[in-house]
C-alpha positions in Angstrom: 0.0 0.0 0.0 1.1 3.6 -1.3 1.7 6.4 1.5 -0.8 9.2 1.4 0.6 12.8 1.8 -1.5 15.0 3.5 -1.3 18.4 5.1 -3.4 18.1 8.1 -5.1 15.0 9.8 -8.0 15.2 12.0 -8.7 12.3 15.0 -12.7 12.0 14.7 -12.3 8.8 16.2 -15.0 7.6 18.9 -17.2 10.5 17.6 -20.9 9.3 16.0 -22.6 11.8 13.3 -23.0 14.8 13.0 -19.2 15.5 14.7 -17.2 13.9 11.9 -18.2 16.3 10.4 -18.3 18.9 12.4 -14.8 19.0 12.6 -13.6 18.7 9.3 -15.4 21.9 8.7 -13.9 23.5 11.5 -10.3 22.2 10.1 -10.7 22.6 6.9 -11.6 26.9 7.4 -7.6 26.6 8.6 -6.6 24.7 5.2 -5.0 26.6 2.1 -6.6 25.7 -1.2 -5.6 22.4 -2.7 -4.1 21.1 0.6 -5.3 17.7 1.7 -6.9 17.0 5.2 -6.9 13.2 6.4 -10.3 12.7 8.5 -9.6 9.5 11.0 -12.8 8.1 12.0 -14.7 5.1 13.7 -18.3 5.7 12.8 -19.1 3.6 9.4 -21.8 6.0 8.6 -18.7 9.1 8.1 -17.5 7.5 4.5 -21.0 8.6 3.2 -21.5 11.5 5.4 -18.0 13.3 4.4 -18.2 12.0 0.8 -21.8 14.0 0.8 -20.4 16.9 2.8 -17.5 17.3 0.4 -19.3 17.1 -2.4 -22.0 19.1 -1.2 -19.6 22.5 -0.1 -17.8 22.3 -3.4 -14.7 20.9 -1.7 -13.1 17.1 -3.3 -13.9 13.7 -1.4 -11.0 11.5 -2.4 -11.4 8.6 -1.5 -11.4 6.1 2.3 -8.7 3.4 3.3 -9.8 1.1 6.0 -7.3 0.2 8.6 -8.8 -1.9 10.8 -11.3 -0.1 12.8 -10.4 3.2 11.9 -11.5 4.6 8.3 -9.1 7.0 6.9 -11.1 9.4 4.7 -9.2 12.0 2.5 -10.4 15.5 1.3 -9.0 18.1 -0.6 -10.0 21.6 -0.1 -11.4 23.6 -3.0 -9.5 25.8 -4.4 -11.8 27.5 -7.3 -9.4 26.4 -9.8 -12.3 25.4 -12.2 -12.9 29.2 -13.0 -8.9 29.9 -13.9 -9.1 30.6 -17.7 -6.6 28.5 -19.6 -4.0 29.6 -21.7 -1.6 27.0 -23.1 -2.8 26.9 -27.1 -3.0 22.5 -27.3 -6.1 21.4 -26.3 -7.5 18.0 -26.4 -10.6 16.6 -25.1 -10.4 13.5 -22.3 -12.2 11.2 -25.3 -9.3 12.0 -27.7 -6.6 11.0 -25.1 -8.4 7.6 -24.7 -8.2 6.9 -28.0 -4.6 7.7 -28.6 -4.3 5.4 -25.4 -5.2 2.8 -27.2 -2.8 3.2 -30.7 0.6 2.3 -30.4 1.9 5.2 -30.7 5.0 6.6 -27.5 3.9 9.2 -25.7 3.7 10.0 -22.0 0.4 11.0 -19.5 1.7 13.5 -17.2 -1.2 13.7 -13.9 0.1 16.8 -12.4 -2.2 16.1 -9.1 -1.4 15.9 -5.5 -0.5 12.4 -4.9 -3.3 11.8 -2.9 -5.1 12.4 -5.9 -3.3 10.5 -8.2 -3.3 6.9 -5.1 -7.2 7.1 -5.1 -7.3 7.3 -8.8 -5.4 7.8 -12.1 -4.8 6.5 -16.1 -2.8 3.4 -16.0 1.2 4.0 -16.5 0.7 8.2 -16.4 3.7 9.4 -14.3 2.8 11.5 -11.1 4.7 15.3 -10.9 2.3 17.5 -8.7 2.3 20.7 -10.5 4.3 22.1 -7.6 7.2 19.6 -8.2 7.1 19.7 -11.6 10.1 22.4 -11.8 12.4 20.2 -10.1 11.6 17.4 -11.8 11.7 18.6 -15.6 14.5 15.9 -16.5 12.4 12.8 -15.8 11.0 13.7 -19.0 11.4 13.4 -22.2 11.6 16.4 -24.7 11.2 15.2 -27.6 8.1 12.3 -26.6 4.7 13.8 -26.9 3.0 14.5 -23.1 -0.4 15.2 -22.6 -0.7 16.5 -19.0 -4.2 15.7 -16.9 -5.0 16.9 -14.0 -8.8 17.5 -11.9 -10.1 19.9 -14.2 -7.7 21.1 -16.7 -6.5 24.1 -14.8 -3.4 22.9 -13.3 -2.4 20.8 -16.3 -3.0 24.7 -18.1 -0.2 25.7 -16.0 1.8 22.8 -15.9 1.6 22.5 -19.9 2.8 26.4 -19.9 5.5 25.5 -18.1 6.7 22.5 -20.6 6.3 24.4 -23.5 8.8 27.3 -21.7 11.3 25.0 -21.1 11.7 23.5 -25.0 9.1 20.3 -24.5 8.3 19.9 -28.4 4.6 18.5 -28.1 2.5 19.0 -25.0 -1.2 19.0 -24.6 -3.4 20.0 -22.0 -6.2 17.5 -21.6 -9.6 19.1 -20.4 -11.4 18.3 -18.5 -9.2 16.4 -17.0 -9.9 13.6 -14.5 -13.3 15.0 -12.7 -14.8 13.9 -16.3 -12.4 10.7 -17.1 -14.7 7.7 -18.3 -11.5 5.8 -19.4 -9.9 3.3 -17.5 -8.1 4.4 -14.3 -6.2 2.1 -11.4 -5.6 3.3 -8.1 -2.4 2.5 -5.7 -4.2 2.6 -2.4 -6.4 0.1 -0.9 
């Protein structure tokens, strides 16, 4: 099993509905946007409760590992990053990826997530580089293979895709909209 890296985690444990809850809310007004809180909990009914919660104030449920009594829910504060206009000139749409998945053709799918996006979810074989490591990490890639960069929504793959082109990547491609919309097929590292 993959390590989670999170920001912030919350002991919940012991505490039946509504206070789950209650203090994630309370933790999460103290989280930057993007950051990701770890909610550690007891009461079965939380993985719907947060999942609804999260879902419901805009912010992203990502996903629960059980371990042993305790369920580890993970949640990544909004950070209004779907209203960012986007600027890098290649485009694609997430249907034109899949199929390009499935030709033979080299290329490389960048998911410039947090990794505790990427654990709970992702396209088999694409390489994780959160956006904020991406700069540091510019020589585990390959200039002259084509990348198509994902991420939730197509904002931080818009940035991330700038960035590449900057430093002489020959073909990149922002892919919108990115996972939130993915119907492809997708693995996870986490249990």
């Amino acid at each position: 099993m993959e390590m989670i890296n999170t920001d912030i985690v919350l002991d919940a444990k012991g505490l039946a509905c509504p206070m789950p809850i209650v203090k994630t809310k309370k933790a999460m007004n103290h989280l930057e946007p993007g950051q990701v809180i770890e909610v550690q909990a007891t009461d079965k009914g939380s993985k719907a409760d947060l999942k609804a919660w999260a879902e419901s104030s805009g912010h992203q449920y990502l996903g629960t590992v059980e371990a042993g009594n305790v369920l580890k829910h993970y949640l990544r504060k909004a950070s209004g990053e779907e209203n960012i206009p986007k600027k890098h000139p290649h485009v694609m749409k997430n249907e034109e990826l899949e199929q390009k998945l499935s030709s033979s053709e080299e290329l490389t799918v960048l998911d410039v997530r947090e990794h505790a996006e990427y654990v709970f979810s992702h396209i088999p074989k694409a390489k994780s580089i959160p956006l904020g490591e991406l700069e540091n990490r510019f020589h585990e890639l390959h200039s002259e293979t084509p990348i198509y960069v994902v991420c939730r929504t197509g904002n931080r793959s818009d940035l991330a895709a700038q960035k590449l082109a900057n430093k002489g990547f020959k073909h990149v491609v922002n892919v919108v909209p990115g996972m939130s919309e993915w119907k492809g097929q997708t693995e996870k590292t986490v249990d």
